[in-house]
DRENFIVEX-254011 format. One record per residue (C-alpha): residue number from 1; residue in three letters; chain; x, y, z. Coordinates in Angstrom, 1 decimal, padded with zeros to 4 digits, always signed. Example, Ala and Ser with C-alpha at 12.3 -4.5 7.8 and 13.67 -1.06 7.14 Angstrom:
<recs>
REC num residuo cadena     c1     c2     c3
REC   1     ALA      A +012.3 -004.5 +007.8
REC   2     SER      A +013.7 -001.1 +007.1
</recs>
This chain:
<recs>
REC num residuo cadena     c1     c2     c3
REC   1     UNK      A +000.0 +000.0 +000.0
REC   2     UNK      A +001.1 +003.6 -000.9
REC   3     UNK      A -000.6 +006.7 +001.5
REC   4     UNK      A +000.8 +010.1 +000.4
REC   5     UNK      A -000.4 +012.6 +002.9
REC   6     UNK      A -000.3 +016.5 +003.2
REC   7     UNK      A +002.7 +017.5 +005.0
REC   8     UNK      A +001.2 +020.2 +006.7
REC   9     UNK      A -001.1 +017.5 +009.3
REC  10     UNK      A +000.7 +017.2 +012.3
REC  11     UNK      A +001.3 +014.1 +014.6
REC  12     UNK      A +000.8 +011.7 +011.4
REC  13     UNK      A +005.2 +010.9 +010.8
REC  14     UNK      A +005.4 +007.5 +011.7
REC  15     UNK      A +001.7 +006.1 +012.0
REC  16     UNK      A +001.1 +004.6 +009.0
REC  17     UNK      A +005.2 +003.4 +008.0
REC  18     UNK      A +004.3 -000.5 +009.4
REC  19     UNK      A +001.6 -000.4 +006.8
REC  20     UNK      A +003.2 +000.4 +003.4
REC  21     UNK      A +005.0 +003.3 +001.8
REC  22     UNK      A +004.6 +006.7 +003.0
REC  23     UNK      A +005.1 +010.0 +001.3
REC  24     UNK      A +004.3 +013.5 +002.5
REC  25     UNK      A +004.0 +016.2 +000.2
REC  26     UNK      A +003.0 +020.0 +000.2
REC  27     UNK      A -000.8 +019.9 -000.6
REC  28     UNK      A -000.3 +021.7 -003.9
REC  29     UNK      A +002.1 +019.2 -005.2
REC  30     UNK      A +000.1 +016.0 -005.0
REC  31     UNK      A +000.1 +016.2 -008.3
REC  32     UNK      A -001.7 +013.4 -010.8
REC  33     UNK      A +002.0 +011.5 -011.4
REC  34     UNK      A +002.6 +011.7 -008.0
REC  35     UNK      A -000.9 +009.5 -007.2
REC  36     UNK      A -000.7 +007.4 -009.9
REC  37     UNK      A +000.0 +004.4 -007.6
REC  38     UNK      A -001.1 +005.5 -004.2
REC  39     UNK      A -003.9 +003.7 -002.4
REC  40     UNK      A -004.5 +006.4 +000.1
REC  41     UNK      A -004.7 +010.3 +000.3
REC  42     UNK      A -005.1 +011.7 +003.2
REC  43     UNK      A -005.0 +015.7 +002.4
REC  44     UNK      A -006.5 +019.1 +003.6
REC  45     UNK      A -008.4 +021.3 +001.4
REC  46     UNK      A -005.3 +022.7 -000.3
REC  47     UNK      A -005.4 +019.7 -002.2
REC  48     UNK      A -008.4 +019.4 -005.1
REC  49     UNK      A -009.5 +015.4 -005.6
REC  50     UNK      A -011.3 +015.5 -008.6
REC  51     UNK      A -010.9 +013.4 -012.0
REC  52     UNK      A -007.9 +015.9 -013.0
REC  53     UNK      A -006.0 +014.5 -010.0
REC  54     UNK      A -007.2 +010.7 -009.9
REC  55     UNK      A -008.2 +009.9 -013.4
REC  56     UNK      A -005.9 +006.7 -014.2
REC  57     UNK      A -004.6 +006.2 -010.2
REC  58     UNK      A -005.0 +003.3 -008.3
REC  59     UNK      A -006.4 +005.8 -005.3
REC  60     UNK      A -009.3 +003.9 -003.2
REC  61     UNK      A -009.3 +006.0 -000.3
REC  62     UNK      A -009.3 +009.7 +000.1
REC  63     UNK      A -009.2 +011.1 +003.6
REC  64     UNK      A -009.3 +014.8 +004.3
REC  65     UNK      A -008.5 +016.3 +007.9
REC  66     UNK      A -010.9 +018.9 +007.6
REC  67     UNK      A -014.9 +019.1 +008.5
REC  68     UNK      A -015.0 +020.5 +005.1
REC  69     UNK      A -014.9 +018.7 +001.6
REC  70     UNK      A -015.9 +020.7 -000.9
REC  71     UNK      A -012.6 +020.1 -002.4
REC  72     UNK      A -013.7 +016.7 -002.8
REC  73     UNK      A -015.6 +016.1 -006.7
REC  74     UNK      A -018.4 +013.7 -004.3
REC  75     UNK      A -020.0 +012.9 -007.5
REC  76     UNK      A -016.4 +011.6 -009.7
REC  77     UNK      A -015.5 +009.7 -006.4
REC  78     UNK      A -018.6 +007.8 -006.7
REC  79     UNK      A -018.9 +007.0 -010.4
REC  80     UNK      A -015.3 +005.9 -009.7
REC  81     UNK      A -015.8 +003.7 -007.1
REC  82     UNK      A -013.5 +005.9 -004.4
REC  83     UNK      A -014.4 +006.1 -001.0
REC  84     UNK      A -013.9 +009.4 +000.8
REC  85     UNK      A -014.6 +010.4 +004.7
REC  86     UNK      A -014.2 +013.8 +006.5
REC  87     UNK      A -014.0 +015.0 +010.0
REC  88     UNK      A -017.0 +016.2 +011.1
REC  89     UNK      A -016.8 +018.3 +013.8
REC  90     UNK      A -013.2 +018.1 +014.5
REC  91     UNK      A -012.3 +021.8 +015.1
REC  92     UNK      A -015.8 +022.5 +016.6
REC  93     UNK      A -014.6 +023.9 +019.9
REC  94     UNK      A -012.1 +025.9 +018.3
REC  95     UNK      A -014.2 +027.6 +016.1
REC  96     UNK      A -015.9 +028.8 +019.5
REC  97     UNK      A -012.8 +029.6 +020.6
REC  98     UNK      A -012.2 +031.9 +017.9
REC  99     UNK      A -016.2 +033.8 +017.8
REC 100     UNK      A -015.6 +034.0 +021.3
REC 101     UNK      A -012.3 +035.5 +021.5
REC 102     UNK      A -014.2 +038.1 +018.4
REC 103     UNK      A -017.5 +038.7 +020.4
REC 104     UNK      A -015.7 +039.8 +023.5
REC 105     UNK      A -012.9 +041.6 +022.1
REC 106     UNK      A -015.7 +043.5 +019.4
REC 107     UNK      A -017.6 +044.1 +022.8
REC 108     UNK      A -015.1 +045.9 +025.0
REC 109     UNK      A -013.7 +048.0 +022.2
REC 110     UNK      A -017.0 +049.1 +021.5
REC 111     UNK      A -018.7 +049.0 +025.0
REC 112     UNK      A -021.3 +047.0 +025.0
REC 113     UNK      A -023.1 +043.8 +026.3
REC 114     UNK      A -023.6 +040.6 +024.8
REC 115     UNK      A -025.4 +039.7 +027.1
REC 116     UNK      A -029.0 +040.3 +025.7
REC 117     UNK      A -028.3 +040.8 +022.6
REC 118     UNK      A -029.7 +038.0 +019.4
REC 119     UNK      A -027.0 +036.1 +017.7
REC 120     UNK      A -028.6 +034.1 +014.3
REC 121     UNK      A -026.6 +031.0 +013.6
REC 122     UNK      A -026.6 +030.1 +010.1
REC 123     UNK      A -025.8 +026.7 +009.6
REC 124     UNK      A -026.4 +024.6 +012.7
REC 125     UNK      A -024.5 +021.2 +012.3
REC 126     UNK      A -021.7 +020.5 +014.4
REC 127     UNK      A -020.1 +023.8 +015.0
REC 128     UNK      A -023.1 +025.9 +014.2
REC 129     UNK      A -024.3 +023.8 +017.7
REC 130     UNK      A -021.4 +024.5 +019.6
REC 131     UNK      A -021.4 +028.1 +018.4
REC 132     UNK      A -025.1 +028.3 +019.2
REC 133     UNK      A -024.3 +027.1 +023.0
REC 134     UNK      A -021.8 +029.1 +024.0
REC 135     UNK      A -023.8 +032.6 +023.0
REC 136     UNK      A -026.6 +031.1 +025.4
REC 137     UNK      A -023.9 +031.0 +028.0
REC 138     UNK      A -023.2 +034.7 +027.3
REC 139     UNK      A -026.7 +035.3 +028.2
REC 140     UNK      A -027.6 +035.8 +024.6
REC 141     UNK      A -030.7 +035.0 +022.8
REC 142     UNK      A -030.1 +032.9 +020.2
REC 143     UNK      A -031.5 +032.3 +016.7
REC 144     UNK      A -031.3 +028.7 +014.6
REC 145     UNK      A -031.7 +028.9 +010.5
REC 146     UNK      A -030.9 +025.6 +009.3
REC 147     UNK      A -033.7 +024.7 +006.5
REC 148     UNK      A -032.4 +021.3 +005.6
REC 149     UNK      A -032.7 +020.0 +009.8
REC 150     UNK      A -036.3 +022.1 +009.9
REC 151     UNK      A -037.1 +020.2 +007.4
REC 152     UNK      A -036.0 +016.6 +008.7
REC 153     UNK      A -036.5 +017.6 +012.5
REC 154     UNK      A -039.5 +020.3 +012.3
REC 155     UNK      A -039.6 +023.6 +012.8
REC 156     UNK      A -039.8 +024.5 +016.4
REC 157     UNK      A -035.9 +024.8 +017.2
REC 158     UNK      A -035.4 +026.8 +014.0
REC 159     UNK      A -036.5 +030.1 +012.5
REC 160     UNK      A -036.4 +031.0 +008.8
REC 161     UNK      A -033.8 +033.2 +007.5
REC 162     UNK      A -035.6 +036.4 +007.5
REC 163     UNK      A -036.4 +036.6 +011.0
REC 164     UNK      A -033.2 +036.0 +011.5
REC 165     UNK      A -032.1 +038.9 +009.3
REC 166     UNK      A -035.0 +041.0 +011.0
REC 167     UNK      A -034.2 +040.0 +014.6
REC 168     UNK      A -030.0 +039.2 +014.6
REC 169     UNK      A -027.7 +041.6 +016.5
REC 170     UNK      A -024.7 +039.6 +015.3
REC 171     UNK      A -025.0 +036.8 +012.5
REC 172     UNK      A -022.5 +034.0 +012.2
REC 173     UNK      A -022.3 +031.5 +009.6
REC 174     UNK      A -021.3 +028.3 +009.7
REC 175     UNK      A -022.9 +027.0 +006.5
REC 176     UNK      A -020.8 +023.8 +004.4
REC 177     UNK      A -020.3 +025.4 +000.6
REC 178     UNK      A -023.0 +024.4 -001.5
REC 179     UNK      A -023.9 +025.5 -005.3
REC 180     UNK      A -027.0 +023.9 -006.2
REC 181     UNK      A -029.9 +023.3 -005.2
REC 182     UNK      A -032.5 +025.3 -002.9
REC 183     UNK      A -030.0 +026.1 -000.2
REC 184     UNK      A -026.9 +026.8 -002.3
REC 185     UNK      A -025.2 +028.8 -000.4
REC 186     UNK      A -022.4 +029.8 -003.1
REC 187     UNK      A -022.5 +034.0 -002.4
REC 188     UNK      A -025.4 +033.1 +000.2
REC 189     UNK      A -024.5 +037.0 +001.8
REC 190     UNK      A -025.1 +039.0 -001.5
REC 191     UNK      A -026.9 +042.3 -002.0
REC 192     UNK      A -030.3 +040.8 -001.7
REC 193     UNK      A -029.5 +039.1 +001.8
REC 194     UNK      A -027.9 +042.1 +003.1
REC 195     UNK      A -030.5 +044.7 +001.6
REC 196     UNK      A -033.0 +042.4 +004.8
REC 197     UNK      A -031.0 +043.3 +007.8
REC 198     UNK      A -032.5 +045.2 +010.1
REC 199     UNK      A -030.7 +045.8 +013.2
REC 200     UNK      A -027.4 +046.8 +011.4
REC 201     UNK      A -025.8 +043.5 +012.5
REC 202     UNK      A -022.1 +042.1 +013.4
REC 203     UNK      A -021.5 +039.6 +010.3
REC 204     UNK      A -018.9 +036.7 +011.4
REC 205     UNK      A -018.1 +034.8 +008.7
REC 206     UNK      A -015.3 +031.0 +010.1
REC 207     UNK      A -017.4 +028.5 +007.3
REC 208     UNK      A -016.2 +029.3 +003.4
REC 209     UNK      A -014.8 +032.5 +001.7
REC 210     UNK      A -017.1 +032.0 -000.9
REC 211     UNK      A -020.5 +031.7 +001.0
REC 212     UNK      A -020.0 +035.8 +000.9
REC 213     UNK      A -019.5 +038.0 -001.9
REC 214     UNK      A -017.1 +040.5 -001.1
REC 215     UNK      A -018.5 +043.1 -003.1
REC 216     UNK      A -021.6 +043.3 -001.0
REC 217     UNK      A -020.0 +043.2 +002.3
REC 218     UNK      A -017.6 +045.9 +001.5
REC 219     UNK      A -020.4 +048.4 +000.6
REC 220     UNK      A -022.6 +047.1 +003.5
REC 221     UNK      A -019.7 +047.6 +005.6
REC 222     UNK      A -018.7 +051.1 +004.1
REC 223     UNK      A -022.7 +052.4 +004.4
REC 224     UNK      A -023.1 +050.9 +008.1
REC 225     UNK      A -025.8 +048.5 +007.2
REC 226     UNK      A -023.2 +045.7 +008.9
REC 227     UNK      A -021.8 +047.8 +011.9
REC 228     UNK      A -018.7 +044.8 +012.5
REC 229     UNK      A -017.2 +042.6 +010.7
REC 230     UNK      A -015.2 +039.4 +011.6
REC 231     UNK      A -013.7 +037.6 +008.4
REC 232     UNK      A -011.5 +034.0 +008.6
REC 233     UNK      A -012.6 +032.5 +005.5
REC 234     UNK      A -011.6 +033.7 +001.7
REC 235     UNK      A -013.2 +033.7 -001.4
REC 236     UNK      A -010.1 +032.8 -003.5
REC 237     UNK      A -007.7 +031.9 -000.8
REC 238     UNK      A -004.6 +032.3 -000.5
REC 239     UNK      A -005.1 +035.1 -002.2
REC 240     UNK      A -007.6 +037.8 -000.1
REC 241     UNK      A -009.4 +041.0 -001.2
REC 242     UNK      A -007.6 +043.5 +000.3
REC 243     UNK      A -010.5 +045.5 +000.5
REC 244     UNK      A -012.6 +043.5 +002.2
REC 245     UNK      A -009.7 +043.1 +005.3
REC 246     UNK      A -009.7 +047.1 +005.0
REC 247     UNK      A -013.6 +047.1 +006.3
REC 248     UNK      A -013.1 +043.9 +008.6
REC 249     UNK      A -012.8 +044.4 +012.0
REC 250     UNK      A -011.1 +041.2 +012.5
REC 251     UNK      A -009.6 +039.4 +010.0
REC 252     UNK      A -007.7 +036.3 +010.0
REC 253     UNK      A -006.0 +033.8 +007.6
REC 254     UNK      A -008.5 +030.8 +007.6
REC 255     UNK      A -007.2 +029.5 +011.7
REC 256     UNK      A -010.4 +029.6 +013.1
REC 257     UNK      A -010.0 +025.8 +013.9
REC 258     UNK      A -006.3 +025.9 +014.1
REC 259     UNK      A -006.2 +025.2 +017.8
REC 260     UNK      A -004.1 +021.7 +018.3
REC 261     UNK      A -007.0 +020.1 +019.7
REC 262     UNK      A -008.6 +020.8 +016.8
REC 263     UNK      A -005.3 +019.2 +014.8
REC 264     UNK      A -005.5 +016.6 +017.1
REC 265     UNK      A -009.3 +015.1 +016.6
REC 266     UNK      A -008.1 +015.8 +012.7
REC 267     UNK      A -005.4 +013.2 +012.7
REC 268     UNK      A -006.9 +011.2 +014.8
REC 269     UNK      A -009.8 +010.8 +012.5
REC 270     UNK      A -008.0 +010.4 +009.6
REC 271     UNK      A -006.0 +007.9 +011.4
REC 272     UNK      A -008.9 +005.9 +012.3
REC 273     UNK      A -011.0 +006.3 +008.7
REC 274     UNK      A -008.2 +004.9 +007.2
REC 275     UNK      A -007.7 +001.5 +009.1
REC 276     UNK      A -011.5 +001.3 +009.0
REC 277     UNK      A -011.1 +001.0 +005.1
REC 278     UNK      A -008.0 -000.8 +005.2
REC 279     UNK      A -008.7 -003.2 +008.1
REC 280     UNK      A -004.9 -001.8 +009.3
REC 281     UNK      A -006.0 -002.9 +012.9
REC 282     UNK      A -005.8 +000.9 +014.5
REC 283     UNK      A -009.3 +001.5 +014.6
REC 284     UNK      A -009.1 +003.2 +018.1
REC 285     UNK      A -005.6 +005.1 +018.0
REC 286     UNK      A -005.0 +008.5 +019.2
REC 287     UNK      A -002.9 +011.3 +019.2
REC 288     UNK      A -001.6 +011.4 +022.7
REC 289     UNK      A +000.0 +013.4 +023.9
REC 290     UNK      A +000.4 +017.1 +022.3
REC 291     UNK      A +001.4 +020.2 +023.5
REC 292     UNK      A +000.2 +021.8 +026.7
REC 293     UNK      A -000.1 +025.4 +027.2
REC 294     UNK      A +002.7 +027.8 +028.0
REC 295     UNK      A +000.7 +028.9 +030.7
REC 296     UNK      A -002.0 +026.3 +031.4
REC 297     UNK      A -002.7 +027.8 +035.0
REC 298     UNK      A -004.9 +031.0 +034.6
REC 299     UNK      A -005.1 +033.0 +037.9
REC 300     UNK      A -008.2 +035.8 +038.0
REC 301     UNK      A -009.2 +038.6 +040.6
REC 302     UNK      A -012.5 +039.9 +039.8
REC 303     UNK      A -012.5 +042.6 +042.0
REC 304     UNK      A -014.5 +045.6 +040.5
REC 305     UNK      A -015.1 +043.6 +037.5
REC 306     UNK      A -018.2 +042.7 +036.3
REC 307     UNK      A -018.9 +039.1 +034.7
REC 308     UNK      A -018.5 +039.9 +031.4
REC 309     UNK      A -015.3 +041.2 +032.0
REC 310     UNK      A -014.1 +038.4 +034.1
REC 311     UNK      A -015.0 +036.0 +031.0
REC 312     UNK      A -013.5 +038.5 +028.3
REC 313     UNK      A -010.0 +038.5 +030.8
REC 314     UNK      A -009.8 +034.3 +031.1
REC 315     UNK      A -011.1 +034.0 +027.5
REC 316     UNK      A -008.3 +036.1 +025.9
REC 317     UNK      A -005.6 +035.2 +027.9
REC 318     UNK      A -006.2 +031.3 +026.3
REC 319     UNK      A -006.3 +033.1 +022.8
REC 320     UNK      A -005.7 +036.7 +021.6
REC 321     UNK      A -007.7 +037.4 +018.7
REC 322     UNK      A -005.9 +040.7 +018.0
REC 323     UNK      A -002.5 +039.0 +017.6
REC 324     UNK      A -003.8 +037.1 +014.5
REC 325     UNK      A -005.5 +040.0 +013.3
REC 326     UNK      A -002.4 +042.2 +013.0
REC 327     UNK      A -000.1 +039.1 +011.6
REC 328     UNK      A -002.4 +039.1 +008.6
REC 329     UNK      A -002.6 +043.0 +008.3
REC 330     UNK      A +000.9 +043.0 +008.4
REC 331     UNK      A +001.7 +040.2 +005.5
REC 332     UNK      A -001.5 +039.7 +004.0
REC 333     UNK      A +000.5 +038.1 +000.9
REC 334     UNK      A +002.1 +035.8 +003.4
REC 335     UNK      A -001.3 +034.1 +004.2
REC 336     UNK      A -000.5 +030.3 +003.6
REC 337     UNK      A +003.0 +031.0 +005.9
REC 338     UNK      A +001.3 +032.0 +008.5
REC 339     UNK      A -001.2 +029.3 +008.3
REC 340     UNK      A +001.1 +027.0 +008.1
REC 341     UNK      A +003.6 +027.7 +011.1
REC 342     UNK      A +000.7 +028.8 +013.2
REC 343     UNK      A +001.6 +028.9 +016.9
REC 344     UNK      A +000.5 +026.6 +019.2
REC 345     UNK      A -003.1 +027.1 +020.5
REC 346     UNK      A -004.9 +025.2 +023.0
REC 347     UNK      A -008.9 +025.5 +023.4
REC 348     UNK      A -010.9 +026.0 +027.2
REC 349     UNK      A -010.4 +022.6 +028.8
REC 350     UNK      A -006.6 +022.9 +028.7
REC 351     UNK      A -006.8 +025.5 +031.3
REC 352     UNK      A -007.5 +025.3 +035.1
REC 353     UNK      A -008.9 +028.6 +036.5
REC 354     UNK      A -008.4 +029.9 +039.9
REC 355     UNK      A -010.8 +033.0 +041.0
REC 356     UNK      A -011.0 +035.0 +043.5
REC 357     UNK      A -014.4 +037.6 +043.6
REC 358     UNK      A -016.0 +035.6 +041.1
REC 359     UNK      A -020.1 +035.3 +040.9
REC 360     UNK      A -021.4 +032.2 +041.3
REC 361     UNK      A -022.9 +033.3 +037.4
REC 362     UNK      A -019.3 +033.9 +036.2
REC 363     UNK      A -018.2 +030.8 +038.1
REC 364     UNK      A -021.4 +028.7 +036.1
REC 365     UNK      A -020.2 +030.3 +032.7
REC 366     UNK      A -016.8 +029.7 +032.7
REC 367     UNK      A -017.5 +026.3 +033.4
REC 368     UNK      A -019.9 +025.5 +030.6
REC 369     UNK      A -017.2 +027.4 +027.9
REC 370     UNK      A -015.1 +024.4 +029.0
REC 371     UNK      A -012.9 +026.0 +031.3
REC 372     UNK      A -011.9 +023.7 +034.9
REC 373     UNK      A -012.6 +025.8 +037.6
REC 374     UNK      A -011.4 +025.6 +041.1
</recs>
């Protein structure tokens, strides 16, 4: 057997060796010659798997490390008889991590509260959830749109997309990529989404660069109709619209679920999809371990300082929003470099709190972000 895997996914060298040959490559140079043979892929989406790549190869199995896979032609895979898997939900609780780290740092620049105020998730799967959860523990109210799950589940839990746009304070998206079909969602924020906002919103875009069209956000930006904006995702990565990081007030290169745990759950899915398909016997292995936090001790007085405040402290001392932010402003043609050597990042869990004036509310919503508390 022959896997040739991205370099770029951590904690992989040496797994799969007892197995077959392995070769790791950049994701832009698996090239078709360099497949020809393989068995395996196991890739991020740098790496396009369609019949341009795999026409002719021996591949069986593609993997990708990422929740996403539209970098995956589904359809060609199927007609050609190759199985692929993804990694649903593995960077979920960085991806709260990162809106987080956004809402309360958007918050204190601009004085206000989130708590009270209506956050629409767009997009409710597995970080959509999460997303969703941890707003509620802000104290926000908190609007579902998700038509495919009101659909199979019914329509209590969700809300359609224009009460959303009617009713949303701050909107985040965490939509897959999609361009057909009812619920495309290829340039889903255009001028006609945008032109039903009501409550001149926060837009917080960590699913696809593409589900936006820059244009529009830019002008909505520029006239106020969008009063913040947090950009991760790219249309056209790695190469960003400059304009659009001019009107962000955030923007970072594609890291929202960068965070090592988020790595971590990556490889080990991949890992395990693999000898699942191959029957390679390591149906239950698992990174372990990986790298603790410089500081993974996290002492608070909250003297004087109201919850929010005490949350917004502990939150950004596990991750500084700001520093990514100013690293892309800095080098925005260095985007793939600095997602590639991003610093290490561990999410809530990692980190053991110890308070001192701390409400028992503070105490209660530190501990269902993830944090231990003492």
């Amino acid at each position: 057997m022959t896997f040739i895997i991205d370099d770029k996914i951590p904690y992989i060298k040496g797994v799969l060796e007892p197995f077959g040959e392995v070769l790791y490559l950049p994701g832009a140079s698996i090239t078709p010659s360099v497949v020809k043979n393989a068995t395996a892929l196991i890739i991020r989406t740098r790496t396009r798997c369609d019949a341009t790549l795999l026409e002719g190869s021996s591949v069986s199995y593609i993997v990708t490390a990422t929740i996403g896979y539209d970098h995956i032609d589904t359809a060609y895979c199927q007609a050609a008889g190759i199985q692929w898997m993804n990694a649903p939900g593995c960077n979920a609780d960085s991806v709260v991590q990162y809106v987080a780290s956004a809402l309360l740092t958007l918050s204190q620049r601009n004085d206000f509260l989130l708590k009270g105020k209506t956050m629409g998730v767009v997009g409710v799967g597995q970080v959509g959830s999460k997303v969703a959860l941890m707003a509620e523990s802000l104290g926000m109210r908190v609007l579902l749109n998700d038509p495919i799950r009101s659909r199979n589940e019914g329509s209590a839990a969700f809300c359609s997309l224009d009460t959303l746009l009617q009713e949303a304070d701050i909107i985040s998206l965490h939509v897959p990529l999609t361009y057909i079909g009812e619920e495309a969602t290829f340039h889903l924020v255009d001028d006609a989404f945008l032109q039903r906002v009501a409550r001149n919103p926060i837009l917080f875009n960590t699913c696809r660069g593409e589900v936006i069209h820059a244009a529009s956000v830019i002008e909505a930006r520029r006239q106020a109709v969008l009063s913040g904006l947090v950009i991760d995702c790219w249309e056209g990565e790695p190469y960003i619209d400059q304009g659009l990081l001019d009107v962000a007030d955030i923007g970072t290169p594609h890291i929202a679920g960068y965070s090592r745990d988020g790595k971590a759950n990556a490889t080990t899915m991949a890992v395990q999809a693999v000898s699942q398909a191959l029957h390679l016997g390591m149906d239950n292995w698992q990174v372990a371990p990986y790298e603790q936090p410089e500081n993974p001790s996290i002492r608070v007085d909250a003297t004087c300082l109201s919850d929010e405040a005490v949350i917004a402290s502990v939150v950004q001392r596990t991750y500084d929003i700001l520093k990514d932010d100013q690293a892309l402003r800095l080098n925005p043609a260095q985007f793939e470099q600095l997602r590639e050597n991003y610093p290490i990042r561990r999410e809530f869990p990692a980190y053991t709190l110890k308070l001192a004036g701390v409400s028992k509310q503070a105490h209660r919503q530190l501990q269902q972000l993830g944090f231990v508390v003492n």
